[in-house]
C-alpha positions in Angstrom: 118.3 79.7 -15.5 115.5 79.1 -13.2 114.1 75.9 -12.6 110.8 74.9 -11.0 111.8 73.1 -7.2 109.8 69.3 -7.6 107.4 69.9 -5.1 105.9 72.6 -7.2 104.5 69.6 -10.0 102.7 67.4 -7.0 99.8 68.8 -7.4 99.0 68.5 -10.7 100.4 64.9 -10.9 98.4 63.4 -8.0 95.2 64.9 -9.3 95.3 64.1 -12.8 96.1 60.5 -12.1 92.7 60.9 -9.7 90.3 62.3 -12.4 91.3 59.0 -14.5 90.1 56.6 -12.2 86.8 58.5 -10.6 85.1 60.1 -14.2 82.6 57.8 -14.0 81.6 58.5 -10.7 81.5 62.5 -11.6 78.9 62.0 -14.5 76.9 60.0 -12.3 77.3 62.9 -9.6 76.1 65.1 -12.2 73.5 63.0 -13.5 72.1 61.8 -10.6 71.3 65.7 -9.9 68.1 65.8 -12.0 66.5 68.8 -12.2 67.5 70.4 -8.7 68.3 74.0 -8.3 69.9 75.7 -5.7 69.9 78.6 -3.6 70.6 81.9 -5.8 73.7 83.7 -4.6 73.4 86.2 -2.0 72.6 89.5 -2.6 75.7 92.0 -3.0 74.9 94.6 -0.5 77.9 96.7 -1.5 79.9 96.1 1.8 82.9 94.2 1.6 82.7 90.9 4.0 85.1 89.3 6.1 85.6 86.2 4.7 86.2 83.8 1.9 85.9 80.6 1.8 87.7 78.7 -1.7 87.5 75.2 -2.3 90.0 74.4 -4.7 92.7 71.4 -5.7 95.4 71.0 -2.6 98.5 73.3 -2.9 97.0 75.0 -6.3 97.9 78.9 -5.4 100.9 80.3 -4.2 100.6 80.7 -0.4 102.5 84.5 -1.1 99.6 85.4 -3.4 96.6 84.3 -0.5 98.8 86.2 2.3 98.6 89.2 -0.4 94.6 89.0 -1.4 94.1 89.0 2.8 96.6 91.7 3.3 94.9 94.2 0.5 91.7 93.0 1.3 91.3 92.6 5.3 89.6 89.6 4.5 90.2 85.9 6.1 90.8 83.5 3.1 89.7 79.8 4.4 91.6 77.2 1.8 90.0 73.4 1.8 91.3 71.0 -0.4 89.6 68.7 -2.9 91.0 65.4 -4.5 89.1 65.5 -7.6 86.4 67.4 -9.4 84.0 64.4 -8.1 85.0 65.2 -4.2 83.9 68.8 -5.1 80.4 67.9 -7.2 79.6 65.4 -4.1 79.9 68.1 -1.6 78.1 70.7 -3.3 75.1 68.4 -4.8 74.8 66.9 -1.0 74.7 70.7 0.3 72.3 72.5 -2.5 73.7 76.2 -2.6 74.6 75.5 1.5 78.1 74.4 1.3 79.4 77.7 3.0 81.9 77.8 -0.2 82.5 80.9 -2.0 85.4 80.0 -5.2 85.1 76.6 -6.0 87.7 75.2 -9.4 86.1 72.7 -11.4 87.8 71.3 -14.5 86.8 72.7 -17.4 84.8 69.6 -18.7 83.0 69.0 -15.6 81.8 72.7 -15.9 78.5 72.3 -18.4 77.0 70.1 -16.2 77.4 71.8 -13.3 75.8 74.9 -14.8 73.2 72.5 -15.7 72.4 71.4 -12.5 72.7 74.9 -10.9 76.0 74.5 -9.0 77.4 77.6 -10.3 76.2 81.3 -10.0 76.9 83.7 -13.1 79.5 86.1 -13.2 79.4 90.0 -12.5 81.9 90.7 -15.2 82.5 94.2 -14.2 83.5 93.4 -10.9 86.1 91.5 -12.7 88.1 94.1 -15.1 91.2 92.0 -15.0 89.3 89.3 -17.6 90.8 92.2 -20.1 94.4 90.2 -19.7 92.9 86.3 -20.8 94.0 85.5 -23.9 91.7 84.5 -26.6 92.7 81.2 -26.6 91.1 80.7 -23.1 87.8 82.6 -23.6 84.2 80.9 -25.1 85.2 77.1 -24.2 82.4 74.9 -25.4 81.4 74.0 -21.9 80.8 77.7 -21.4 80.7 79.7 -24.7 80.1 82.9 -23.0 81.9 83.0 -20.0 79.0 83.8 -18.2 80.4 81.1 -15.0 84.0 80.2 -15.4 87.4 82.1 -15.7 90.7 80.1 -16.8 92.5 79.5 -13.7 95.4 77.1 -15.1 95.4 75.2 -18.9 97.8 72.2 -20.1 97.5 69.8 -22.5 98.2 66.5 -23.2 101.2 65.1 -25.8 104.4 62.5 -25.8 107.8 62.6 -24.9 110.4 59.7 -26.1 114.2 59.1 -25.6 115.7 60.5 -28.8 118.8 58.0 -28.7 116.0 55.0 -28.9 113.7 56.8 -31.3 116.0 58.3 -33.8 113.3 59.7 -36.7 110.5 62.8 -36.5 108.2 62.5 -34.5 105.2 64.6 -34.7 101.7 63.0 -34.8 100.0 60.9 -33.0 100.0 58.2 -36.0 104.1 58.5 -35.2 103.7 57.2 -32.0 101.6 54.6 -32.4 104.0 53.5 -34.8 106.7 53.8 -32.9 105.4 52.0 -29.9 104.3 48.9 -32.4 108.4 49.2 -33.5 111.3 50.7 -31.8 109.3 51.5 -28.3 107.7 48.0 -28.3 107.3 47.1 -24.5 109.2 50.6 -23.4 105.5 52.3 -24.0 104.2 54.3 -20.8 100.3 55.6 -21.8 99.0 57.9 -19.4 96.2 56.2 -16.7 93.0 57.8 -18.0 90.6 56.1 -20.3 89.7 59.7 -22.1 93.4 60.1 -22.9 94.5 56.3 -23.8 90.9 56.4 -26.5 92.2 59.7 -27.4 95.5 58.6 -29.1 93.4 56.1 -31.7 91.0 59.1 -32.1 93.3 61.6 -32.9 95.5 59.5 -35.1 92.3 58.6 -37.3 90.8 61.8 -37.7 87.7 61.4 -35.4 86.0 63.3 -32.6 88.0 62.8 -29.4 84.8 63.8 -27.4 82.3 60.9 -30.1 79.9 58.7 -28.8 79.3 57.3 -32.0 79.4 53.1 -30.9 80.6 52.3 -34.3 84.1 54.4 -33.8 84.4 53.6 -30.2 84.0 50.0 -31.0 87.1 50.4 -33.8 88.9 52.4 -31.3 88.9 49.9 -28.6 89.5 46.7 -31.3 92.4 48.8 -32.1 93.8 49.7 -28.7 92.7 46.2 -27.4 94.6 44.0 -30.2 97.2 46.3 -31.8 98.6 48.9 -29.0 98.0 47.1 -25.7 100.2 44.3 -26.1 103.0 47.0 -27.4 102.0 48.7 -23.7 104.3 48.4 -20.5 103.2 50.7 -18.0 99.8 52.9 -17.4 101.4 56.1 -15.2 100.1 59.9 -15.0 103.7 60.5 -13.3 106.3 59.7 -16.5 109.2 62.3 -14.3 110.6 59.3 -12.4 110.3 56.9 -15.8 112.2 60.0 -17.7 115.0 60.0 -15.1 115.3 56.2 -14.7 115.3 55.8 -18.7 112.7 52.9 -18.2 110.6 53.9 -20.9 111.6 55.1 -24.6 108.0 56.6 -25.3 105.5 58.0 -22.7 102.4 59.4 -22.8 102.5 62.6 -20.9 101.0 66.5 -19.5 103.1 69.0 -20.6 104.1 70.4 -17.1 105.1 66.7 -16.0 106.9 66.0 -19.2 109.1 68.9 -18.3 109.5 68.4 -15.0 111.2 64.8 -16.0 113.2 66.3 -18.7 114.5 68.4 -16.6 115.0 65.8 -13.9 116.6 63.6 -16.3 119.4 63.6 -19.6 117.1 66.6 -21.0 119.2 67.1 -24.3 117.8 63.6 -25.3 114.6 63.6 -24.4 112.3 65.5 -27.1 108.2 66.7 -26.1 105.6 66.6 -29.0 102.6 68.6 -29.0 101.1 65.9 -31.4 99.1 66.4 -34.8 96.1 66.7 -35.3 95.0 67.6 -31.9 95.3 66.5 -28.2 93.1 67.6 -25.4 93.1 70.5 -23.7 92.2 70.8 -19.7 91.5 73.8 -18.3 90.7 74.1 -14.3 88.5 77.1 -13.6 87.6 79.8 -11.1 83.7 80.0 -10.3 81.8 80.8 -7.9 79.1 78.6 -5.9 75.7 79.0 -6.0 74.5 79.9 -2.7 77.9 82.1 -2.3 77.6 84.2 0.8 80.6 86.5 -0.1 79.9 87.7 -3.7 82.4 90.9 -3.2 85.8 88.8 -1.8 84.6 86.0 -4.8 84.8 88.4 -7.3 88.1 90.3 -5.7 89.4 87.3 -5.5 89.2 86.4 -9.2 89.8 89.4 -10.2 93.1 89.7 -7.7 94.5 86.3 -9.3 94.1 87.7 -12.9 96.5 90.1 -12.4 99.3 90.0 -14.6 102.0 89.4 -11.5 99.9 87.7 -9.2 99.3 85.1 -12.2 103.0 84.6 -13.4 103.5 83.5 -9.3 101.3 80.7 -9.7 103.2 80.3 -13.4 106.2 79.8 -10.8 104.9 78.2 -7.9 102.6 75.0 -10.0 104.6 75.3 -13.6 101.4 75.8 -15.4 99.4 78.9 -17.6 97.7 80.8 -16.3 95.8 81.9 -19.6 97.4 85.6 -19.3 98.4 87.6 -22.1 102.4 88.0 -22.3 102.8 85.2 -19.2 105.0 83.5 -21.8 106.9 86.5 -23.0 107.6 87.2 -18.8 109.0 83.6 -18.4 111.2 83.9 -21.2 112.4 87.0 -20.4 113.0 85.7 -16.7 114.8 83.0 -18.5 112.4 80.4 -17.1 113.3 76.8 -17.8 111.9 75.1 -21.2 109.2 77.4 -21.1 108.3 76.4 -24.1 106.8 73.0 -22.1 105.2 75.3 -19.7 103.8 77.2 -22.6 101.7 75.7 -25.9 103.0 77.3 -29.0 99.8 79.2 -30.3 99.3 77.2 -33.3 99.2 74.1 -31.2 96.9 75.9 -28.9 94.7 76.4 -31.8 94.2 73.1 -32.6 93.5 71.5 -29.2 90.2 70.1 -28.5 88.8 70.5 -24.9 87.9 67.3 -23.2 84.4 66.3 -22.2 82.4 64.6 -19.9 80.0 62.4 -22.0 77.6 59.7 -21.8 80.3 57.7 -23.4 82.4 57.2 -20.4 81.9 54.2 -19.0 82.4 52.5 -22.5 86.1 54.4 -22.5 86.8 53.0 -18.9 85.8 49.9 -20.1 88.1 50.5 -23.2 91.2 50.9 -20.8 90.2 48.2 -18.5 90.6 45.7 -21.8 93.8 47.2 -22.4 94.9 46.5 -19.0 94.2 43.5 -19.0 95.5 42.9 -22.3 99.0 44.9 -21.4 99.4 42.6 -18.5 98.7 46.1 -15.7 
């Protein structure tokens, strides 16, 4: 059986824990932009350049798959690192089509804005005919509904995991784990550091928008979350694989990928994942292209290099995420990849996951999860 090595879950755990703290500082990135344009993308000219220059998250591709796209290519592939989606926005707003960045991979809810505010350039989609392999799923996101700027790079979502010898009934909706961590997980409750996701579990669990910003439902959200689950609240972690192995925790808050990566780590025969009821949110990080690009032809080889079928199911390997490929999950199986099923949304769930947004409502959610800090004793 193949397991993914640690390292190859870093990545994703250092930079989601970073998007939960800095959201607030993206919108006002974003909104700070006004009405500024920036310089159109540079003309194709039909040769093939030199260089490329991507600016993506920090260990994100599979070094074997760059040494490849150079190799076919005979292109130099420049790879600078980001933190978080804000990191990027800043550098891109301060330069105004300038940056010298060709790829750039926002997250998917950072991406309306940015079209918005002319960061992105559109798509040549026949410079790209490897977009035939996305699955449906992936395509017309509501911050792009006709995938005129972005392509799914990697997807996840967001659900629970909890120690089945502690937690002994069902478990499949959000409304189950809140009342489970009011009862048998009381004090052994791990919610994941991110005010989106923490007003996301009330949300979900009553039926509502997880993207409102209606003040009435917030305000019920955060009375809830502030009197009723805080105080039932241990620990606020994006990184529940060391809680999993440790057995600190008999409920957690957790990605996907990371939940896996801990169950695996750990007792994994009693540790059960829940893609919970109704829905949950679904992040998806992005290939685009800058505005200003100066290497239209490598961007779009590029993209169109790492949407091939193999190329993709390396990254599958290499960061333990989807690629949003047709029959990437069928491969994995077949390769007898580790609890791909945790690597891999079930379709159904997939259908019923609710992309997360960047609204005017944020600050009133990071206030919501500063309360139940405070509250929880964090």
């Amino acid at each position: 059986m193949r397991v993914l090595a640690p390292r190859a879950a870093v990545p994703r755990l250092s930079r989601r824990a970073l998007l939960g703290g800095a959201s607030v500082v993206g919108l006002g990135a974003l909104t700070g932009c006004g009405d500024r344009t920036y310089a159109p993308t540079a003309a194709v000219d039909g040769r093939k350049e030199s260089r490329l220059n991507v600016y993506s998250w920090g260990d994100y591709d599979d070094p074997a798959n760059v040494r490849r796209f150079q190799d076919r290519e005979g292109v130099t592939v420049q790879m600078d690192a980001f933190a978080s989606n804000e990191e990027m926005i800043a550098k891109l707003g301060t330069a105004r089509g300038t940056s010298g960045y060709d790829i750039v991979v926002p997250t998917g809810s950072y991406v309306q804005q940015m079209i918005a505010n002319g960061m992105l350039a559109k798509l040549d989609h026949d410079k790209i005919p490897n977009l035939a392999h996305l699955e449906d799923s992936v395509r017309g996101r509501s911050w792009d509904p006709h995938d005129e700027y972005v392509v799914a790079k990697t997807i996840g979502t967001t659900g629970y995991v909890y120690d089945t010898r502690r937690i002994t009934r069902p478990m499949t909706s959000w409304a189950d784990f809140i009342a489970a961590a009011q009862a048998e997980a009381r004090g052994a409750t791990s919610v994941l550091d991110d005010p989106w996701e923490v007003c996301a579990i009330h949300l979900a669990a009553n039926g509502q928008d997880l993207n409102t910003t209606d003040p009435d439902i917030l305000a019920a959200a955060r009375e809830f979350l502030v009197n009723d689950l805080a105080p039932c609240i241990r620990n606020f972690s994006s990184d529940p694989s060391q809680n999993i192995v440790q057995r600190d925790f008999a409920l957690m808050q957790a990605y996907n990928g990371d939940a896996r990566l801990g169950i695996e780590e750990g007792d994994y025969e009693h540790w059960e994942f829940v893609y919970p009821a109704p829905t949950a949110n679904l992040w998806m990080d992005t290939w685009a292209i800058a505005a200003g690009c100066q290497h239209p032809d490598n961007a779009h080889a590029w993209i169109d290099f790492m949407l091939d079928p193999a190329v993709a199911y390396r990254d599958v390997e290499y960061i333990g995420y989807p690629t949003g490929l047709r029959g990437q999950r069928e491969l994995a199986e077949s390769r007898d990849l580790s609890h791909a099923g945790l690597v891999f949304p079930p379709d159904d769930v997939m259908a019923r996951l609710t992309p997360g947004l960047v609204t005017e409502s944020q600050s009133t959610l990071v206030d919501i999860l500063n309360e139940v800090k405070a509250v929880a004793g964090a």
